[in-house]
Each structure stands twice: as C-alpha cells, then as structure tokens.
C-alpha positions as CSV (number, residue, x, y, z in Angstrom):
1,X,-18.0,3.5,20.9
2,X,-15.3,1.0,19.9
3,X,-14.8,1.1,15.8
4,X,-15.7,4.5,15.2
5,X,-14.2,5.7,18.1
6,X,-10.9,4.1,17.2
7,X,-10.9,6.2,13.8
8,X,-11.7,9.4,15.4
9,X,-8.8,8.9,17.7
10,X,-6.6,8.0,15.0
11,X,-7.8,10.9,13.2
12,X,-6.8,13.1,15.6
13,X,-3.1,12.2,15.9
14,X,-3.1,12.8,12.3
15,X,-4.8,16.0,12.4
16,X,-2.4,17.1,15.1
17,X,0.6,15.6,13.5
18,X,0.0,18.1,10.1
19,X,-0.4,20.6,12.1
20,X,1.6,22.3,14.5
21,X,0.2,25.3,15.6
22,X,-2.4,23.0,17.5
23,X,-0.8,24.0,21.2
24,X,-0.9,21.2,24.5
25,X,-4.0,22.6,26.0
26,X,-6.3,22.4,23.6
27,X,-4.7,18.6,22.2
28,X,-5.7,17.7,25.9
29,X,-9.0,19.1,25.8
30,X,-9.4,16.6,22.1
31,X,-8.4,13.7,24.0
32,X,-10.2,14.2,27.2
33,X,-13.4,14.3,25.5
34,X,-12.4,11.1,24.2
35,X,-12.7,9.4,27.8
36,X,-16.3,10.8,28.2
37,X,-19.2,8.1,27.4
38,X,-21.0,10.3,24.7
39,X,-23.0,9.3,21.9
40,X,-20.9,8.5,18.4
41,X,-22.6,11.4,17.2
42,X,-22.1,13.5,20.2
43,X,-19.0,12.5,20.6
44,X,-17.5,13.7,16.6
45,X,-19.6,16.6,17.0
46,X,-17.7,17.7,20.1
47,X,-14.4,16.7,18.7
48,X,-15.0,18.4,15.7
49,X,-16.1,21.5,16.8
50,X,-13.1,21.7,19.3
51,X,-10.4,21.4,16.4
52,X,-12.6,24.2,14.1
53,X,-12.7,26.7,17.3
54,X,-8.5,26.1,18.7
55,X,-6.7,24.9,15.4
56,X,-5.5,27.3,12.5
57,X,-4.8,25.0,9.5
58,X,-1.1,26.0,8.5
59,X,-0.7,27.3,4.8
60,X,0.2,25.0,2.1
61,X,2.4,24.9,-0.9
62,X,1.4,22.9,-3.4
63,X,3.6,22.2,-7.1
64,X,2.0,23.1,-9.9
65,X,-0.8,21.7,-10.9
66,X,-0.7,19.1,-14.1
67,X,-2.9,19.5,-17.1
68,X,-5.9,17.5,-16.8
69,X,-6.6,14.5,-18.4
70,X,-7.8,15.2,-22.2
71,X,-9.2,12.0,-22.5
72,X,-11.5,10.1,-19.9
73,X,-13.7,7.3,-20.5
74,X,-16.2,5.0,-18.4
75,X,-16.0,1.4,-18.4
76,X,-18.4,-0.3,-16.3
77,X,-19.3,-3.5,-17.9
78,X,-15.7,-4.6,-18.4
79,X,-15.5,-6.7,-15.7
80,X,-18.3,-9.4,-13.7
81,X,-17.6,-8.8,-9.9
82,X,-17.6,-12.0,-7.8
83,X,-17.0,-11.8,-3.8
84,X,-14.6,-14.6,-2.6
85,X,-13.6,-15.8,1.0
86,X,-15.8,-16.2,4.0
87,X,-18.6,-13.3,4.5
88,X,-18.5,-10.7,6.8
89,X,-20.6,-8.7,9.4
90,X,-17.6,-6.3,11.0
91,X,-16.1,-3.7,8.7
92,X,-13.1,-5.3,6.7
93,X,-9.4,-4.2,7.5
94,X,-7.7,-5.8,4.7
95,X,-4.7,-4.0,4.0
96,X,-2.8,-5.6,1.5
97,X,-3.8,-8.6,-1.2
98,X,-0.8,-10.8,-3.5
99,X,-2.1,-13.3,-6.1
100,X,0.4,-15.9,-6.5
101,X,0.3,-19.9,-6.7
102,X,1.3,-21.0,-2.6
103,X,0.8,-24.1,-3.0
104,X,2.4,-24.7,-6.5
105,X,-0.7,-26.5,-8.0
106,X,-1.0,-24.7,-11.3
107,X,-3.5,-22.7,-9.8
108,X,-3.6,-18.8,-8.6
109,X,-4.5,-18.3,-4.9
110,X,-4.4,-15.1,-2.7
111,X,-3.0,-14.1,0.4
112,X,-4.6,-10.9,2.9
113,X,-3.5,-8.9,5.2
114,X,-6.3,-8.8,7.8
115,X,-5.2,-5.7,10.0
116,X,-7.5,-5.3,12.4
117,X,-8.3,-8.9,13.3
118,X,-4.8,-10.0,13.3
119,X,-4.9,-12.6,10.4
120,X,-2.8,-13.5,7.4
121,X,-5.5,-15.2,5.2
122,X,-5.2,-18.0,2.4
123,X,-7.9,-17.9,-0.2
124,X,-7.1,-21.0,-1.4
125,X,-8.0,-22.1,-5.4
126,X,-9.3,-25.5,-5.1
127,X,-11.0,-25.6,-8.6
128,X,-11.1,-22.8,-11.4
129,X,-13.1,-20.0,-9.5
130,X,-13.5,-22.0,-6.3
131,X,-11.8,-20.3,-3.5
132,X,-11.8,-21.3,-0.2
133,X,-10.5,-19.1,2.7
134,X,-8.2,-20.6,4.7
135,X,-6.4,-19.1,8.3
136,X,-2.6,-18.9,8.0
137,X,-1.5,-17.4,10.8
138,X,-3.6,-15.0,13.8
139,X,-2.0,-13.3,16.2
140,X,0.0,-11.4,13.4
141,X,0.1,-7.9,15.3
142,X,-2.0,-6.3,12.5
143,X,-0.6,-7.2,9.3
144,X,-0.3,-4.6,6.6
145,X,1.6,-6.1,3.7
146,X,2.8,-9.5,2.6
147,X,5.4,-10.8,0.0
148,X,5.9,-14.9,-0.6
149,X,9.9,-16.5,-1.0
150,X,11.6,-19.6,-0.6
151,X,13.9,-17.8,2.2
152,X,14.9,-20.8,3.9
153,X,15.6,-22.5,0.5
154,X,13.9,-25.5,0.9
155,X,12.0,-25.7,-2.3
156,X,8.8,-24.5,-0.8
157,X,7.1,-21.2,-0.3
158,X,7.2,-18.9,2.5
159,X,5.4,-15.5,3.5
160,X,7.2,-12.5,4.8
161,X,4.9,-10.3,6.7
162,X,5.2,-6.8,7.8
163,X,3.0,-5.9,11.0
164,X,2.3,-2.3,12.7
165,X,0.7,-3.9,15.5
166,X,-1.2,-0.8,15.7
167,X,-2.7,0.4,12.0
168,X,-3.2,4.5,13.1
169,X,-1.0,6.9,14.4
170,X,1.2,5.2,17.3
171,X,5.0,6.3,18.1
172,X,6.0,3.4,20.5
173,X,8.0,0.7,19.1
174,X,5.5,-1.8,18.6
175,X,6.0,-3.1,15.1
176,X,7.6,-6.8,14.0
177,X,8.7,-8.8,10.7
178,X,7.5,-12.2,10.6
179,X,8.1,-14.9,8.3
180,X,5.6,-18.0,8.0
181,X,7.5,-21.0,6.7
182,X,6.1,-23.8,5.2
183,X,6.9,-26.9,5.8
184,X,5.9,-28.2,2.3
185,X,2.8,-29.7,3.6
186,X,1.0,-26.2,3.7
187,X,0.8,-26.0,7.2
188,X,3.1,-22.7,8.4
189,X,5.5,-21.8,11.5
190,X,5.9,-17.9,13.0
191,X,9.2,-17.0,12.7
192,X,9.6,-13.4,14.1
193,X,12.3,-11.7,12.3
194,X,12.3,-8.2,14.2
195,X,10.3,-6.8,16.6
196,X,10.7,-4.2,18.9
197,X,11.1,-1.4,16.4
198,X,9.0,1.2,14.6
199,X,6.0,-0.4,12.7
200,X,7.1,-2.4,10.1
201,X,5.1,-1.3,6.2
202,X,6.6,-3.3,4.0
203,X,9.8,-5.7,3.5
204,X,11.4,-7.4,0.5
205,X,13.6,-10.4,0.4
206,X,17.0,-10.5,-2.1
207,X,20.6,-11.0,-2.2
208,X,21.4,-7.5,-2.0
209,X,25.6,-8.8,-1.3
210,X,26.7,-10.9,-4.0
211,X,27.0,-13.7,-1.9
212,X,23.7,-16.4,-3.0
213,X,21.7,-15.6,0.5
214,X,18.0,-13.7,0.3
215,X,18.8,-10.9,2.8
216,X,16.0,-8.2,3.8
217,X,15.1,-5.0,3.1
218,X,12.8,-3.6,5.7
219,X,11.0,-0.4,5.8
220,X,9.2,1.0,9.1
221,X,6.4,3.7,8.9
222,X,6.8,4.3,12.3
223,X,5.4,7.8,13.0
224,X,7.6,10.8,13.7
225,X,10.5,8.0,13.8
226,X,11.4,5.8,11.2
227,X,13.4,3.6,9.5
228,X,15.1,1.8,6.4
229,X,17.3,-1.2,6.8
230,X,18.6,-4.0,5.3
231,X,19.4,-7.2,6.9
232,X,21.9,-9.3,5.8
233,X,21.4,-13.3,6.3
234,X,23.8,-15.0,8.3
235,X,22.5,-18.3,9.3
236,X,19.5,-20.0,9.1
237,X,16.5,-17.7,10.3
238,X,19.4,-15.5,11.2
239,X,20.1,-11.7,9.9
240,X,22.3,-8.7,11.0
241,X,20.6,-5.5,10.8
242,X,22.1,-2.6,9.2
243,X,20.3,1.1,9.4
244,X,20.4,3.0,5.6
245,X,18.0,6.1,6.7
246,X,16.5,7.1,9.9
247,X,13.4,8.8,8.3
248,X,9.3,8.9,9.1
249,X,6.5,7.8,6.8
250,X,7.9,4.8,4.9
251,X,5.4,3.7,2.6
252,X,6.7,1.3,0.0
253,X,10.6,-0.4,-0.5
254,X,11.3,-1.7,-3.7
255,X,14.1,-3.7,-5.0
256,X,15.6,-3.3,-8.7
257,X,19.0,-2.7,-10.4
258,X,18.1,0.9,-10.8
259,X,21.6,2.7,-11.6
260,X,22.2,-0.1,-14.3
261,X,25.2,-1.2,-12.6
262,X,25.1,-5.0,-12.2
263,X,23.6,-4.5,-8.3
264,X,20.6,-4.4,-6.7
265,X,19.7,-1.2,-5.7
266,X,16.4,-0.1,-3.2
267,X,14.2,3.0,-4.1
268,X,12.0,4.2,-0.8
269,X,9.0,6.7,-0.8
270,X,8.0,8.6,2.4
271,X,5.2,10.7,2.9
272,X,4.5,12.3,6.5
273,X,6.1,15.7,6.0
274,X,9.2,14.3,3.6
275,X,7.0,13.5,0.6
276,X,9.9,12.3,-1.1
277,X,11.7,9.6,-3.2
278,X,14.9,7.5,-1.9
279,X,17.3,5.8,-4.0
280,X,20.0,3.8,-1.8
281,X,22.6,2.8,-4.6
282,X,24.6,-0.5,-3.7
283,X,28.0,-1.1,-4.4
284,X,27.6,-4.6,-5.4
285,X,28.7,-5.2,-1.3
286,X,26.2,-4.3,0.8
287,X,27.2,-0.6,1.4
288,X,24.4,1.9,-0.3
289,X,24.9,5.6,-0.8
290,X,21.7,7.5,-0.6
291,X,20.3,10.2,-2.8
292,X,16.8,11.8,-3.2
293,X,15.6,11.1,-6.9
294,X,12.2,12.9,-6.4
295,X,10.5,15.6,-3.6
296,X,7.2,17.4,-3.9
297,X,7.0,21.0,-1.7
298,X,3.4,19.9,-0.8
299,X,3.4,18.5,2.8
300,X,0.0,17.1,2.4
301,X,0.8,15.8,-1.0
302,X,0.1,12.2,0.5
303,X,2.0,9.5,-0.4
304,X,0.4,6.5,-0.6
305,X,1.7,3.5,-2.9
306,X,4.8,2.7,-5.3
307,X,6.1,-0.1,-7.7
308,X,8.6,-1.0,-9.8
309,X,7.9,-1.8,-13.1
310,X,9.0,-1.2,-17.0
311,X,6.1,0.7,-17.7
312,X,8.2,1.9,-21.2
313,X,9.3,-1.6,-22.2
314,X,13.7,-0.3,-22.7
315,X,14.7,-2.3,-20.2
316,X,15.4,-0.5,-17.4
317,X,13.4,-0.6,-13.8
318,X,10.8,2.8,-13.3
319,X,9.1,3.4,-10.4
320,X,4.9,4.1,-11.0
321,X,3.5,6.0,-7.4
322,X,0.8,7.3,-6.2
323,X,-0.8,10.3,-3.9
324,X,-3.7,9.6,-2.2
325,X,-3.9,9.2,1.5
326,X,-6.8,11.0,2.6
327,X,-5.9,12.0,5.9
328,X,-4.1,15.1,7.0
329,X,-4.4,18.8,7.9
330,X,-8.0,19.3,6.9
331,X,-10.9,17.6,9.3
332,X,-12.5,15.7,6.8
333,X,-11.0,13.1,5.2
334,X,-11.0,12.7,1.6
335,X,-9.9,13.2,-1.8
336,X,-7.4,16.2,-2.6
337,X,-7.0,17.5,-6.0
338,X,-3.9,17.1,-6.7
339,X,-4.5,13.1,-5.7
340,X,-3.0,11.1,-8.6
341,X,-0.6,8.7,-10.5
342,X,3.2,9.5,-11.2
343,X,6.1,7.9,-13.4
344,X,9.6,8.1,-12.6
345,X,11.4,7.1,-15.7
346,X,14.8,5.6,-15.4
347,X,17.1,7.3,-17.8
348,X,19.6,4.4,-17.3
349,X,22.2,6.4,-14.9
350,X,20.6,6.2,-11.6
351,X,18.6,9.6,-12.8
352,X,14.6,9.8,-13.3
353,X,12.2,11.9,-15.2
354,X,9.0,12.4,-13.7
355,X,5.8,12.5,-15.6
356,X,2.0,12.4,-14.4
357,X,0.0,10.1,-15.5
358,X,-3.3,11.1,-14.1
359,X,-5.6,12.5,-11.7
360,X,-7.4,9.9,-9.1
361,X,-9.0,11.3,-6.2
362,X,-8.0,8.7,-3.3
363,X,-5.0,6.9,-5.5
364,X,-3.4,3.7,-3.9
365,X,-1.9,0.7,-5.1
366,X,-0.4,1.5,-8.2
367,X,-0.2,-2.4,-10.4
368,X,1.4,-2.2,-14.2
369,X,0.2,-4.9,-16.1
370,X,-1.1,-5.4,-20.0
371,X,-4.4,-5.1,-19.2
372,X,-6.1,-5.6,-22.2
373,X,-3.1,-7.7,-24.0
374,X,-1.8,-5.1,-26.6
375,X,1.9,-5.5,-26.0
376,X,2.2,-2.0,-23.4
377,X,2.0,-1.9,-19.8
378,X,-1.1,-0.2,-18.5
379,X,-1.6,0.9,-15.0
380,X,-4.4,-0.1,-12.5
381,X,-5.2,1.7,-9.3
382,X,-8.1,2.4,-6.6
383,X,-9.3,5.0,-4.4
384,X,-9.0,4.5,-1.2
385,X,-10.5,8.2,-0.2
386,X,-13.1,9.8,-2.0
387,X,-16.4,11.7,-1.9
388,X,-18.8,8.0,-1.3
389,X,-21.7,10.3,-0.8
390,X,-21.4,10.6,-5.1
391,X,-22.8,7.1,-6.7
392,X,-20.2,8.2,-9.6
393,X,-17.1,8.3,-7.2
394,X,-13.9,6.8,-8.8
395,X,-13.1,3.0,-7.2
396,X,-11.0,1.3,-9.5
397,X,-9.4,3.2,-12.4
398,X,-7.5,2.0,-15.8
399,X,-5.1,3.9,-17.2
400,X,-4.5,2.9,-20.5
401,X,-1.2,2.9,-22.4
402,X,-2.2,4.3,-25.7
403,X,1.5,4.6,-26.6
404,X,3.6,7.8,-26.9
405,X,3.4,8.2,-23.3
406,X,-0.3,9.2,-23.5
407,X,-2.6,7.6,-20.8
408,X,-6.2,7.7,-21.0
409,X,-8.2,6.9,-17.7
410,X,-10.9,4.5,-17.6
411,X,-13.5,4.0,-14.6
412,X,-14.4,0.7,-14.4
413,X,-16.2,0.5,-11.4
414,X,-17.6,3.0,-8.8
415,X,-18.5,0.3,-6.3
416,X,-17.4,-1.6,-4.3
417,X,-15.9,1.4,-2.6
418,X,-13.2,2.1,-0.2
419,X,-10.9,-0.4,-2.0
420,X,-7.2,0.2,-0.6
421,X,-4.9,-3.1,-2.5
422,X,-5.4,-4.9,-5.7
423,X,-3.6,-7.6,-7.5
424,X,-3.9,-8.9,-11.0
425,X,-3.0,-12.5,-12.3
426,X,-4.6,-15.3,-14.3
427,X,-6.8,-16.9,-11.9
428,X,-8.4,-19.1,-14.0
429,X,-6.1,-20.1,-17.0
430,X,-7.5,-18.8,-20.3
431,X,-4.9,-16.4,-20.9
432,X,-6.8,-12.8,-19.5
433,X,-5.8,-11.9,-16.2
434,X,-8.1,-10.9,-13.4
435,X,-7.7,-8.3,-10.2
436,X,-8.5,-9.3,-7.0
437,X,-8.9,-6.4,-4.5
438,X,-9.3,-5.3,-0.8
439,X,-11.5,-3.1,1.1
440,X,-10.2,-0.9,4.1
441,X,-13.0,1.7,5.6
442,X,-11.2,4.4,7.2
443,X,-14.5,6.3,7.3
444,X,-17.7,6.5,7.1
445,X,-19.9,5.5,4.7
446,X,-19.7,1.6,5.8
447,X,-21.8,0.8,2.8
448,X,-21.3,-1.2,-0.8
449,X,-18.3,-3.2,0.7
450,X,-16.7,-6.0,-0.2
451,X,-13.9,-8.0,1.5
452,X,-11.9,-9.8,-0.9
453,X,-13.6,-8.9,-4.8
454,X,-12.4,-11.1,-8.1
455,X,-12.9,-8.9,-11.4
456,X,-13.2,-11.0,-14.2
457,X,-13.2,-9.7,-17.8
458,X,-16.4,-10.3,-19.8
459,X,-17.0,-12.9,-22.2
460,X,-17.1,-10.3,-25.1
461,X,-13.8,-9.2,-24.3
C-alpha cells in the first residue's frame, strides 16, 4: 500500500502512544492487520474500526481557554504565488526550509529538508526570481531541519543538518547530526557529527563556553526517550558530548542570552506528554542549570514550533511558539481548538510572561518579522493540520502587530495546503521581503500542493 500505509502505521504508534489504556492484545490485533494485503480503503477501515471498538480515549485537561480573536481579517491578494524547484509527481516530505545567501553572491537562496527522499536541497538564485534546484547531499537519513555556519572557520558556509532517519513514531536509536562543509567552491562533504542516538529535531551552532569555538546544541525527539545536549568543540570536526536533560518530544532548541547575564543560554520546548518550556541557564562555562519557564496541563496540547525573537523591540530575547500538531489521542487527525500562537515575554531576569496571541487551527512554524515594514515585529505561521475538506481552511496566517500588544490575524492564503515550514527574506532586492514555504502531507487530501512556494508581495503594496 506503501505511502498511505506508512502514515496509517505511524498513526497508530501515535494513537497508542496518547493513550494508554489501549492493552497488548488488541495493539497486536492493529498491527497484524497491517501485514494483511487489503485494499487502502479496506485496510483504514479495518484499522479504524478496531481502535473505535478496544480503545477508550483517556480524559483530558485542557487550560483555560483564551478569548477569541476580536479582530480577524482576510487577505488574499496580498501576495502572487510562484512554485520554485524541480516539479513533482510523489507527495512532498519537505520538512524544514532556511532562506539565506550560501553562496555569498548578493543573492537569497534556499535550502530543504527532503524527509522522505533523503535529500538536503539547494534552490539556488541564479538571477532575481530564477531558482534552480540543486542536490546537496542524499542519503541524509531523512532530514528534518537545517541551520548554515562557518563551523570549521574557513570563511565559507556550512549546513548543519538534523536527521530522524525515520520521520514517525520510532524508539530505536536511529537518528544522526551531520554537517555538509563547503569547500568554498560549492561542492559539499558529509561529516557525521552523531549518530547512534535518538532522532535528532533540530541543532544549533555557538560558543556556548567563552572560549571563540562554535560548539553544538542538539536536541533529539526521540520517542518515549529523549534528549538535550550540548557538545563542546575540541578539535577540528571534533566535539565532546555533554547530556543537559533526558526528556521525550524535543521540538525546537534555541540559543539566546535569555537571563540577561552576559551568557548564552538555551530555551527547549517538548511536547509528547511534557508540553512544556525548558530554560538551561549557563554560567558563562559550559555548566547550565535547568528550570521550566512554562507547562500547559493539556497532554494533547501539541507542541509544535518555537523561535526566538524580540517580538516587543526592549531588548531582550522572547520566545514566540506554537500548538498545532495534529496527531494524538483522537483517530482523526486535525485541528484542535485550542491550536494557536503563544509569547513568552522576557521580563529581563530569566522569568517570562506568557500571552496568546491567537488562535490557528494546525499552527507551525512560528517566523517574527516586519511584515509590512511599520517598525513592529509581526508574526507569520501555517497550518500544518486542518479541516482541507473546507476551501476556506486557514494555510498561512499574519498576525499583525498593531502595537499595545494587540494582534490581529490575517489569512492570506487558504491554498496551497498542508504547509508545515516557512521562511521570509528579501529574495529579490527591492527592500519587501518574501516567504518561501514547504509542504508536508501527513494525510489525506493529497490535493492543492506545492513543494517549495515563493510569496511575493503585490505591486500595489
């Protein structure tokens, strides 16, 4: 059945995952019908029907609901929608876009994740608006996030990839860091950094010691097992590992001076059944002392993307997150209400206030920038899970800063659809910035997709 049989078994794990009461007997029964040559159709129906009769969905506690948004608006003709990079006949796995310059020519590119074929992609700007899509590295062990440094410091940039080997549920140790290095002619060696441990989500490079060398800061999804570390360089493609939290469900690291102490510090957000926000102060030495800065008592509250960012312009690093993961202890997956986006202001101490932004069925990839160039930071996001059988579903949402810590949401777009990472930068030099975006179909439909999407503002803008 291959494809759709994949994400049925994947689904599974989860649904068994979030919830417990599911007993050995009737898991076996789920994944024995998996083995049997059925029909796709049969074949859901039967799984389906098995989980509904054996499985009691356990009860919930959700926080208290936020106001909804007073103020909505719809926005579709803000943006022209271009498709770049090669085209496609498969469904797209691309997990994870960053626009930045690789080659240092003045001009933006973009690199993808390419999870289920293996590939870190180049979409290469050759002339304003001309991309051309260029294989960096296959093999990759599915590719879920990538960030670009000089780490061996030889004036040139490199690519830090995190790979899960395995996007859905998997427990072994399977996952790997790998560095492409350029060798200043754009041609790119794999380095692997780690392997052999839970699967890696995302990693960060930065001199986390004091002592001029870009160290790592790893964080593994895993799936009940998980971790945070940082690795400290010692040598040329060379690092030490050492373990901050041994914790499930790592979504997103990020790297900031967050207590306002001269050091860099790393915030962490987990979902699984933790749900909650890690902040590992460092010392200035390389020795962190964790505390949890933020928690939600919903265990389906899905976690699903976070950033750091100075979303009120005093100076100090906030974190901007969202819920949104669409999976979990219900058998559809889908949109939740209580799906959204969230602001942890730094009060300048190491402490937060939190404040919601807004509601977003689906919510990933949170990206502060000035959208429309008034001097605040605005937040974009997209909906990775939603209800596609409504034309007016949410895909990619605005919220904009209208100052006094009000937000008003903005749909700009309802299609393409099933959108899971965007980006924005000035791709082509005139001063507006532009998003480029991702598409990752978890489930069906498998409709109004696009791989890799440019949004460009409107003349009349």
């Amino acid at each position: 059945m291959g494809y759709e049989q994949d994400v049925c078994y994947a689904f599974a794990n989860r649904y068994f995952a979030s919830n417990p009461v599911a007993d050995t007997k009737i898991k076996l029964t789920v994944f024995q019908i998996m083995e049997l040559k059925f029909s796709t159709s049969l074949f859901t129906f039967a799984l389906l029907t098995v989980l509904q009769t054996a499985c009691t969905r356990p009860e919930t506690t959700l926080d208290s609901p936020a106001p909804p948004i007073a103020q909505a608006e719809i926005d579709l003709d803000r943006y022209v929608v271009s498709p770049i990079g090669n085209d496609f006949d498969d469904v797209p796995w691309v997990a994870h876009v960053r626009a930045l310059d690789l080659n240092e020519d003045g001009l933006m590119d973009v690199i993808g994740c390419e999870a289920k074929d293996d590939q870190v992609i180049w979409l290469k700007q050759n002339d304003k608006g001309h991309f051309e899509e260029i294989l960096l590295a296959s093999d990759m062990q599915a590719p879920v996030h990538a960030e670009v440094y000089d780490l061996d410091e030889d004036g040139d940039l490199d690519i830090l990839v995190s790979c899960m080997n395995i996007v859905f549920p998997n427990n072994d140790k399977i996952g790997a860091l790998i560095a492409l290095e350029n060798d200043g002619l754009e041609n790119f060696r794999k380095r692997i950094i780690l392997e052999g441990v839970e699967r890696v989500n995302d990693a960060r490079a930065h001199d986390m010691d004091g002592d001029g060398d870009l160290d790592l800061v790893v964080g593994q999804f895993g799936y009940d097992q998980g971790e945070v570390r940082w690795m400290k360089k010692i040598g040329p493609w060379k690092y030490a590992s050492q373990s901050l939290i041994h914790l499930s469900g790592l979504i997103n690291v990020c790297v900031s001076d967050f207590n306002n102490d001269g050091h860099p510090d790393i915030a962490a957000q987990f979902s699984q059944q933790w749900e909650e926000i890690h902040l590992f102060e460092n010392d200035g030495k390389g020795n962190f002392t964790d505390k949890i800065i933020w928690g939600s008592t919903n265990h389906d509250y899905a976690s699903s993307g976070m950033t750091e960012a100075d979303l009120n312009q005093d100076g100090l690093p906030d974190l901007v997150f969202t819920n949104g993961d669409g999976f979990g202890p219900t058998l559809k997956p889908g949109p939740r209400p209580w799906h959204g986006i969230q602001w942890l202001e730094n009060m300048g101490d190491g402490s937060f206030k939190y404040s919601r932004i807004g509601d977003l069925a689906g919510a990933y990839s949170p990206v502060v920038k000035d959208v429309d160039q008034d001097g605040d930071q605005d937040i974009l996001s997209v909906s990775g899970f939603n209800d596609w059988e409504n034309p007016k579903a949410d895909s990619l949402v605005w919220f904009r800063n209208d100052e006094d810590r009000g937000f008003t949401k903005v749909t700009l777009a309802h299609e393409p659809i099933q959108l899971l990472s965007i980006d924005f930068a000035d791709f082509d030099g005139d001063g507006t910035g532009e998003i480029i975006s991702g598409c990752f179909p978890s489930y069906p439909p498998y409709d109004r997709l696009s791989r890799f999407t440019i949004w460009k503002e409107t003349a009349n803008r």
